[in-house]
VEXDREN-2710 file (C-alpha; in Angstrom, 1 decimal):
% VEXDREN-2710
k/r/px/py/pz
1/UNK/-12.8/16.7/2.6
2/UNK/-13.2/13.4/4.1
3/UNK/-12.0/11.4/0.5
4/UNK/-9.4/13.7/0.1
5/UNK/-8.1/13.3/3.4
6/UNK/-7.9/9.3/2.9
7/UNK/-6.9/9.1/-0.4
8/UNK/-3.7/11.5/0.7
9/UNK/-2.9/9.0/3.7
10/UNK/-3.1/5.9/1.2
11/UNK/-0.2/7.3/-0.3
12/UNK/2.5/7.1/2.8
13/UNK/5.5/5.0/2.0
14/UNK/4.6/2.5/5.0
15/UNK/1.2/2.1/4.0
16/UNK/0.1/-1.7/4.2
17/UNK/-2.3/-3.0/2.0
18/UNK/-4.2/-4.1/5.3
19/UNK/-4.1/-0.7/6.3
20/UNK/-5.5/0.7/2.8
21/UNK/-8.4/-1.7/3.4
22/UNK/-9.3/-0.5/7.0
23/UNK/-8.6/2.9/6.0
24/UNK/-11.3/2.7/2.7
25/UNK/-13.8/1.4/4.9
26/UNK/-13.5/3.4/8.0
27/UNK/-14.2/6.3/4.5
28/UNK/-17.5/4.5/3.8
29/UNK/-18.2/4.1/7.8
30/UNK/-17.9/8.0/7.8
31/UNK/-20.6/8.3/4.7
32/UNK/-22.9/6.0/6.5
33/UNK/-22.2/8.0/9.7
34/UNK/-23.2/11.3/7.6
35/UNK/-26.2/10.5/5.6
36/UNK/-27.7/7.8/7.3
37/UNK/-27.4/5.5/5.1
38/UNK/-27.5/1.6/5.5
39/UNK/-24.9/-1.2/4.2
40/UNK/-23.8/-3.5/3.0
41/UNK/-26.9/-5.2/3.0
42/UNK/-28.0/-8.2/1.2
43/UNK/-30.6/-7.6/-1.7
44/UNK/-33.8/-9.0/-0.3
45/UNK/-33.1/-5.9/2.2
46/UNK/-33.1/-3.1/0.4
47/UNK/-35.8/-4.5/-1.9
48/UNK/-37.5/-4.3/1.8
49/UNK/-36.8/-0.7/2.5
50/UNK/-37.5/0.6/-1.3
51/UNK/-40.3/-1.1/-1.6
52/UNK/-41.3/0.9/1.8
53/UNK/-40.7/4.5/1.4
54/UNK/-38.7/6.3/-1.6
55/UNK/-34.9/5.3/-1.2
56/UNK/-32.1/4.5/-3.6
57/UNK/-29.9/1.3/-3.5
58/UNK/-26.6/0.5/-5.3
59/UNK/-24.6/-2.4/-4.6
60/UNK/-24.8/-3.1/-1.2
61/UNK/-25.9/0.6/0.0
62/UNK/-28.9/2.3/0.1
63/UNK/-30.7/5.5/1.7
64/UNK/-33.7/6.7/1.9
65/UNK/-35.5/10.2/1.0
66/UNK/-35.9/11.2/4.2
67/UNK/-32.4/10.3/5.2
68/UNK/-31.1/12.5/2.7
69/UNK/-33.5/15.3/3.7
70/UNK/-31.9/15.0/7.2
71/UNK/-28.3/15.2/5.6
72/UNK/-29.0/18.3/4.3
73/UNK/-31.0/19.7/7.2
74/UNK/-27.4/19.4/8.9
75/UNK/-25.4/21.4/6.9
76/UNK/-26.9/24.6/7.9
77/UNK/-29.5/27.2/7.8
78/UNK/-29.0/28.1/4.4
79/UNK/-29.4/24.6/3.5
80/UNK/-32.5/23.9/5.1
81/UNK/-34.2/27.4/3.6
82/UNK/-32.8/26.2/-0.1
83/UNK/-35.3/22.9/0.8
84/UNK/-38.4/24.2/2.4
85/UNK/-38.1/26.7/-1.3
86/UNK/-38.3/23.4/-3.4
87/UNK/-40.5/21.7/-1.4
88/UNK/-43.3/23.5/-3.4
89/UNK/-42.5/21.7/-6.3
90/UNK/-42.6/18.0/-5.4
91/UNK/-40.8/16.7/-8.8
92/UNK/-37.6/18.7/-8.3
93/UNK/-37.4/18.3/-4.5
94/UNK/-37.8/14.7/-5.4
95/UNK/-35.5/15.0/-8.1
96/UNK/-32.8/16.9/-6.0
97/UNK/-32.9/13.8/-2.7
98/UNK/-32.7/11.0/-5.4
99/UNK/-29.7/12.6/-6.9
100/UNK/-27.2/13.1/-3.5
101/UNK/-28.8/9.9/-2.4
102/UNK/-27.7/7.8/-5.2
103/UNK/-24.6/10.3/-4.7
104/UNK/-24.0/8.2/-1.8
105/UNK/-24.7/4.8/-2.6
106/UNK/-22.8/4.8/-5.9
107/UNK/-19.6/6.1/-4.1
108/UNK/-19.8/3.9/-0.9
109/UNK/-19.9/0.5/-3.3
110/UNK/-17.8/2.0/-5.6
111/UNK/-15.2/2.1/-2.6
112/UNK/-16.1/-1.2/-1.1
113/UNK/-15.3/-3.1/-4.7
114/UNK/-12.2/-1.4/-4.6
115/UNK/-9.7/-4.3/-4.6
116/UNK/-5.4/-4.3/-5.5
117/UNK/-5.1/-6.8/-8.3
118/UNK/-1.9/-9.0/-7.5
119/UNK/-0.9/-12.3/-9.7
120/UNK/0.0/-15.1/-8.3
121/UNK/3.5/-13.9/-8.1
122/UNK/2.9/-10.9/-5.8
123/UNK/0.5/-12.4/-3.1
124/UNK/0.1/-10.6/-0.2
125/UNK/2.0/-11.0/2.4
126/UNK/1.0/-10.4/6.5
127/UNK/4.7/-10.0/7.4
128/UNK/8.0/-9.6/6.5
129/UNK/10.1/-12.7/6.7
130/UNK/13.1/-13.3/8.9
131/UNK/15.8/-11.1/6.6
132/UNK/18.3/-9.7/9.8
133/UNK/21.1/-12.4/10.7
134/UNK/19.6/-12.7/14.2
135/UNK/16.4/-13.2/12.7
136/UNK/17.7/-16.2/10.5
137/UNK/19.2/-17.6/13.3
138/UNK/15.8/-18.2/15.1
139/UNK/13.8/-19.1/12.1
140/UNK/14.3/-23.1/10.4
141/UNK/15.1/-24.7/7.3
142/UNK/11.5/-25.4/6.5
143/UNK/10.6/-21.6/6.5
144/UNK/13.7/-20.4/4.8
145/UNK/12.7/-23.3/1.9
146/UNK/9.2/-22.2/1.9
147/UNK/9.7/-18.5/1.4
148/UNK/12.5/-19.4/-1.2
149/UNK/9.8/-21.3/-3.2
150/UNK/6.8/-18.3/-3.0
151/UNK/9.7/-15.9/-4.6
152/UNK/11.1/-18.5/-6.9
153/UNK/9.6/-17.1/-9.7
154/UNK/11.0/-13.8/-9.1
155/UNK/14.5/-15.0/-7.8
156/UNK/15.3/-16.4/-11.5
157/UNK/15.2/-13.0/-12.7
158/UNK/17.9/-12.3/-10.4
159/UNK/19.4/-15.7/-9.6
160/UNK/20.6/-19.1/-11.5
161/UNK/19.2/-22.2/-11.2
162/UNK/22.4/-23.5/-9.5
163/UNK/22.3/-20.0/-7.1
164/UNK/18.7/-21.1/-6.1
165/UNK/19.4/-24.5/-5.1
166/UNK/22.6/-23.6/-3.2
167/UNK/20.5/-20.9/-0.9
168/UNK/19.4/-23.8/1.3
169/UNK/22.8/-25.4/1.7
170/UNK/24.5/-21.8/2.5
171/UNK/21.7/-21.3/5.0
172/UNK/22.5/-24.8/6.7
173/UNK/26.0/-24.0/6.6
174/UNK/25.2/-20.7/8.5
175/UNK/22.3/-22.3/11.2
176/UNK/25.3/-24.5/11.8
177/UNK/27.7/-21.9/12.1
178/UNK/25.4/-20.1/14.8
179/UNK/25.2/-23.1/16.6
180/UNK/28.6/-24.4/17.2
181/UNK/30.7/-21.3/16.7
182/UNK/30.6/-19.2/19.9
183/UNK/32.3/-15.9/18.3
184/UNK/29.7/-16.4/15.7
185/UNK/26.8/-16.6/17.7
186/UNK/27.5/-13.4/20.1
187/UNK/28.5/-11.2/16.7
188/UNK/25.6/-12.3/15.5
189/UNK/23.4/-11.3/19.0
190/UNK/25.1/-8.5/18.9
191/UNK/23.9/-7.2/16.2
192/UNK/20.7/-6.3/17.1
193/UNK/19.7/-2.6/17.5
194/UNK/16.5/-0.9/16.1
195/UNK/18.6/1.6/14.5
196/UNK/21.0/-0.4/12.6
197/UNK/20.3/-0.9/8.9
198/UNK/20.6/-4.0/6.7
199/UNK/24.3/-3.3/5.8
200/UNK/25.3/-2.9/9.4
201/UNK/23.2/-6.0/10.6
202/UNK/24.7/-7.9/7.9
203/UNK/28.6/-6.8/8.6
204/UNK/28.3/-9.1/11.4
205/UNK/28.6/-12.3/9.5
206/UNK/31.9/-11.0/7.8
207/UNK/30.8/-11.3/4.4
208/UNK/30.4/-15.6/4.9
209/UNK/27.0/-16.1/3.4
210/UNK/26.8/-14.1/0.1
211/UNK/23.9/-15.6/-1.2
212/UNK/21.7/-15.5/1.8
213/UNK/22.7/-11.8/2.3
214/UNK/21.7/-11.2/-1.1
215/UNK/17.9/-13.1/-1.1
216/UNK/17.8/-11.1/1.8
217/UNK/18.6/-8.1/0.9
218/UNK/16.0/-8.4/-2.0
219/UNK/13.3/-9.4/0.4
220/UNK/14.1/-6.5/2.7
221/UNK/13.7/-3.6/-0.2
222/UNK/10.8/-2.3/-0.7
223/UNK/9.2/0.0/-3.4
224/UNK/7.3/3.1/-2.4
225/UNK/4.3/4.5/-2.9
226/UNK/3.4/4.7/-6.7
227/UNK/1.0/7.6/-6.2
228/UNK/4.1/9.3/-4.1
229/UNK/7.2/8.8/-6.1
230/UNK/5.2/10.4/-8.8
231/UNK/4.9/13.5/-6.8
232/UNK/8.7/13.4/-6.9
233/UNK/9.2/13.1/-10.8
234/UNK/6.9/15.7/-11.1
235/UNK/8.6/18.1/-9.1
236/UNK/11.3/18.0/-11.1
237/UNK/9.7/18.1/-14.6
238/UNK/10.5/14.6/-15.3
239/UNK/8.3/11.1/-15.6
240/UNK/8.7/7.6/-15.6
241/UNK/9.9/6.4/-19.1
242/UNK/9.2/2.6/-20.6
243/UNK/12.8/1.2/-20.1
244/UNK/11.3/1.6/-16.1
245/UNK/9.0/-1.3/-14.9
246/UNK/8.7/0.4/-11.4
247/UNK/8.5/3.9/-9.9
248/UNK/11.0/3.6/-7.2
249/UNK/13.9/6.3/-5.6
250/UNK/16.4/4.2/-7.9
251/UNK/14.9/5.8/-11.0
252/UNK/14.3/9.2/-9.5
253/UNK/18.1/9.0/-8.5
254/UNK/19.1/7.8/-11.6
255/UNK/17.2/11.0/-13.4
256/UNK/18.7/13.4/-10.7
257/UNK/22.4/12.2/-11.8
258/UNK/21.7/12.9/-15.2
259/UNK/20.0/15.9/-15.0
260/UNK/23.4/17.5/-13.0
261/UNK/25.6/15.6/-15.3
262/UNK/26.7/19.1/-17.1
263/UNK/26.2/21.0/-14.0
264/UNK/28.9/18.5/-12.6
265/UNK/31.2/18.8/-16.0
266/UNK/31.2/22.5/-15.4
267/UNK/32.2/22.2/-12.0
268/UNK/35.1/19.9/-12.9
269/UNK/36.5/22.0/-15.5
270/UNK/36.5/24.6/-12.8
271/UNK/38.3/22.9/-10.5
272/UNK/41.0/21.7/-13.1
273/UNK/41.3/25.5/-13.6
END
């Protein structure tokens, strides 16, 4: 119950990658917290406790015998008669703690070595960067340049060479603009309310800085949950094909038009009726 419980809250669309982490190992705090068992520990360790009393050790984990024993004394009566019936036979009772112990330890480091696999051109990042106009207008030309250059890589599938070295001469023209243009610079202030989305932040500047509303715009979109967009093409009998590079709602919308494409012909012919 616990594992299925995290694994379903890794999949929410505002889930951080920070977040997945803490959430994995408050999962393996919640093992430890069950069994008894001990980790991560360095090697020398748990060489020390195995080489004490029976125990198993995997990674960084281990747990002993009698830890075990205790686990399953805590899931009930029924639990603890099934025990004292194979404590007769030492070699199966034996048998029966190694297995749920090494149960334990495999899945608590198999969890810990979990890790996302990024290249260099999808690094983690702690925060979104400035993307709202009153944002830009308190950030700098040296930020704006250095965030330009950790997404160059992806802006030239998007943008031209000439479009990329023009972003930091329209963003000078518009730091400038906030600065010496009074009209400017309460539109801009203006603009600010939680519940105002990019397009409506954005109408403030009157359509003036084209590029830097559309690097942006690309930094401000975000893709959702893999594991939760799939849910939604499989709800409607439908998957990802290889022309798609990325689960996202664009696709699923894209597949929704289609799919009422004759549904919509119909309706037309209707109406023409």
């Amino acid at each position: 119950m616990e594992a299925h419980n995290v694994f379903a809250s890794l999949q929410g669309l505002t889930t951080l990658v920070s977040q997945q982490q803490k959430i994995l190992s408050g999962l393996i705090d919640t093992y430890c917290r069950m069994s008894g068992m001990a980790g991560p520990l360095e090697q020398e360790q748990i060489d020390a406790i195995i080489s004490k009393e029976p125990a198993e050790g995997n990674g960084s984990y281990v747990i002993t015998h009698n830890q075990v024993r205790s686990c399953l004394d805590g899931l009930g009566m029924w639990m603890i008669k099934t025990v004292e019936e194979l404590a007769s036979d030492e070699e199966k009772l034996s048998c029966l703690l190694a297995s749920i112990g090494n149960l334990f330890v495999v899945a608590a480091n198999g969890i810990a070595n979990i890790a996302i696999v990024r290249s260099g051109n999808k690094s983690q990042a702690a925060e979104l960067p400035p993307v709202l106009p009153y944002e830009l207008a308190a950030s700098n030309m040296r930020d704006f340049v250095k965030t330009i250059q950790k997404h160059r890589t992806r802006l030239q599938r998007r943008f031209s060479d000439e479009e990329i070295d023009q972003l930091s001469r329209e963003f000078s023209i518009f730091l400038r603009a906030y600065r010496e243009e009074p009209l400017f610079q309460d539109a801009l202030l203006h603009s600010y309310n939680q519940k105002s989305n990019f397009s409506e932040s954005r109408a403030a500047t009157h359509g003036r800085f084209p590029l830097v509303q559309k690097f942006c715009g690309g930094l401000a979109s975000a893709f959702p949950n893999t594991a939760t967009v799939e849910s939604d093409f499989s709800v409607i009998n439908w998957e990802k094909d290889n022309t798609r590079q990325h689960h996202t709602d664009f696709s699923l919308e894209g597949i929704l038009h289609c799919k009422q494409y004759n549904n919509l012909k119909d309706l037309s012919a209707l109406i023409k009726e």
